[in-house]
C-alpha positions in Angstrom: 0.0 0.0 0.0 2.7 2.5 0.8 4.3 1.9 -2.3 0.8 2.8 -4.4 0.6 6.0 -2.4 3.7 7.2 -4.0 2.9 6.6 -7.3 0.0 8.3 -7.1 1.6 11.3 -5.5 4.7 11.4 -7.7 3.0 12.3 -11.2 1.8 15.3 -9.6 4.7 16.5 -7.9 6.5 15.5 -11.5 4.2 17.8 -13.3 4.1 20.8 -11.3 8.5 20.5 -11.5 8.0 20.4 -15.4 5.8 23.7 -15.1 8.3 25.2 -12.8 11.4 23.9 -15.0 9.5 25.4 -18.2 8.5 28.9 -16.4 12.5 29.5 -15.6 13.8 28.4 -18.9 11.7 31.6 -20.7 12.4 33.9 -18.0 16.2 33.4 -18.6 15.3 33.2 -22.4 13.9 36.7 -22.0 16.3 37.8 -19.8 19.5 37.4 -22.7 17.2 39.0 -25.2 16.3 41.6 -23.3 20.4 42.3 -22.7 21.1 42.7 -26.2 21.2 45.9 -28.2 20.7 46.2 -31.4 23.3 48.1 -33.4 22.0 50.1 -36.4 22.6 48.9 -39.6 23.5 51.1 -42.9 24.7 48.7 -45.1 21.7 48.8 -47.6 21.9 52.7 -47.8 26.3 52.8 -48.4 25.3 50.2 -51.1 22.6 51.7 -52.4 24.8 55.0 -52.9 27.7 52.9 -54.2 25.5 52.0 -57.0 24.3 55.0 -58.0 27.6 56.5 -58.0 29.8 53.9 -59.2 27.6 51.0 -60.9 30.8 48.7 -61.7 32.0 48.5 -58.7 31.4 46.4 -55.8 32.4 46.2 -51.8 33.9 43.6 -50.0 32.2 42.8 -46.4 34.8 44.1 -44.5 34.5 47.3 -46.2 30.8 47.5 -45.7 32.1 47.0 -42.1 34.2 49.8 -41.8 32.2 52.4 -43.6 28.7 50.9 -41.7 30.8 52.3 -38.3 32.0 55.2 -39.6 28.3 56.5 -40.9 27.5 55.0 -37.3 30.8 57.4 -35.4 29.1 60.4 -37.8 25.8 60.2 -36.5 26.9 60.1 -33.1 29.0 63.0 -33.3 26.1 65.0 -35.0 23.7 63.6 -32.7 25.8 64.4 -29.5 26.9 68.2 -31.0 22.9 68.6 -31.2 22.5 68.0 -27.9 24.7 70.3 -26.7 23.7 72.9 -28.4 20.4 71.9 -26.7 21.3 71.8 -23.3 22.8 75.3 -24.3 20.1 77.0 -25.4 18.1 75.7 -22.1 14.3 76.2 -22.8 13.8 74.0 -26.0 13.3 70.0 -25.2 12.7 69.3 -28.7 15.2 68.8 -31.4 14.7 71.6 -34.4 16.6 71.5 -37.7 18.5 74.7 -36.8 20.3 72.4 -33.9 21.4 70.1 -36.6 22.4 72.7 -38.9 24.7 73.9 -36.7 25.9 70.4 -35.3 27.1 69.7 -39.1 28.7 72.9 -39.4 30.6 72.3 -35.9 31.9 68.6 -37.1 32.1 68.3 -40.4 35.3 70.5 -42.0 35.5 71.9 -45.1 33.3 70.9 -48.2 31.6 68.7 -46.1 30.1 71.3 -44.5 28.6 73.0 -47.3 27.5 69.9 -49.1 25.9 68.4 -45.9 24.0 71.7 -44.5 22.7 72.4 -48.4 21.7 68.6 -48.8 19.9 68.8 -45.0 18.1 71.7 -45.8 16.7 70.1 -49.2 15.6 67.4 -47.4 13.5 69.3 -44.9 12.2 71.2 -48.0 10.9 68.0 -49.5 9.5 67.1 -46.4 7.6 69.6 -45.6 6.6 69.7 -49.7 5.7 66.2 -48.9 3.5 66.6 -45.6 1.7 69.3 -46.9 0.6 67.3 -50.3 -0.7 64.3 -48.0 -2.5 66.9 -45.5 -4.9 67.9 -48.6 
């Protein structure tokens, strides 16, 4: 008799360890995607440009690499110089184009300069073009 007690008793206490087994496996699942970031990715864009500018010729991957972290280093140094000119100004929370106008004139030297301020500002003319077709 004592022996059919415990097999009675043991399916149970084997199901509810399954459940409990099952319930910690996703947590820590969770947990190691949850850790992970996500580093952006411009490799599609450099390529696309490639193309457009140079049709015959191709990238190798460790290329891509290196110009996918310095588009990366750029737009953290443009991002960053916006910021401060943010925190500078004091009463703004919101970033304007003006703040990244002046961020590309602060880092980029030169010719850069003047090809990426003109190229910004077309862009937030199409934009606005754009947003105002669509509001109609």
């Amino acid at each position: 008799m004592a022996g059919s007690k415990k097999t009675t008793k043991s399916p149970i206490k084997a199901d509810a360890k399954a459940v409990a087994k099952k319930t910690t496996t996703t947590k820590k699942k969770k947990k190691s995607k949850m850790g992970k970031s996500v580093k952006p990715n411009f490799n599609t864009y450099i390529y696309r440009v490639l193309k457009e500018t140079h049709p015959d010729i191709g990238i190798t991957k460790k290329s891509m690499g290196i110009m996918n972290d310095f588009v990366i280093d750029m737009m953290d140094k443009l991002a960053t110089e916006a910021k401060h000119d943010l925190d500078i100004t004091g009463r703004e929370t919101t970033l304007r184009e003006w703040h990244l106008n002046t961020a590309t004139k602060l880092v980029l030297p030169g010719e850069l300069k003047k090809h990426g301020v003109s190229e910004g500002t077309k862009a937030i003319r199409n934009f606005n073009a754009n947003r105002k077709d669509t509001k109609k």
